[in-house]
C-alpha positions in Angstrom: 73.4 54.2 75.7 72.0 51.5 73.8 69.6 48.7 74.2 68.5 46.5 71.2 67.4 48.7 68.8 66.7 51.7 71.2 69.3 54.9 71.7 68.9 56.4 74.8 70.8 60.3 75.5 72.4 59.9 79.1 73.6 64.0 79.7 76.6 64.2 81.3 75.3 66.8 84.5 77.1 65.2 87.6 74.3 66.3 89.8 70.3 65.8 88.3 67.4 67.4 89.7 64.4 65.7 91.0 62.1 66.0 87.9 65.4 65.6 85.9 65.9 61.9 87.1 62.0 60.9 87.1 62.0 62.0 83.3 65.3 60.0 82.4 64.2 56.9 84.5 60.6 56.9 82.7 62.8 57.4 78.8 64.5 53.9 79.9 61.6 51.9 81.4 59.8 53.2 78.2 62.6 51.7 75.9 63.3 48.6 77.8 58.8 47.8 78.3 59.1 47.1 82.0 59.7 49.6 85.1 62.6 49.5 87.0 62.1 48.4 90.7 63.5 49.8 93.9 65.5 46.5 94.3 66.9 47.2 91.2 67.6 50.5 91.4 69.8 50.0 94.4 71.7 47.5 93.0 73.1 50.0 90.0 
C-alpha cells in the first residue's frame, strides 16, 4: 500500500491476531501522522 511517499507491507494472513492488528494499525497511523478513530474504523 501506498500513501504519499510512504510504502506500507499489508501480509496477506486472512485471519490476524490481536497484537498482529494493533502493530499494523499503529505502522499506518505512524505513516499517515494522525490515529485512526473508531468511527473510522467502522466505516472501512
Amino acid at each position: 500500500m501506498l500513501y504519499g511517499s510512504h510504502k506500507q507491507t499489508i501480509p496477506s494472513n486472512e485471519e490476524f491476531s490481536v497484537p498482529q492488528l494493533k502493530k499494523l494499525i499503529k505502522q499506518v497511523e505512524q505513516k499517515i501522522n494522525r490515529i485512526i478513530s473508531l468511527e473510522e474504523w467502522q466505516k472501512l
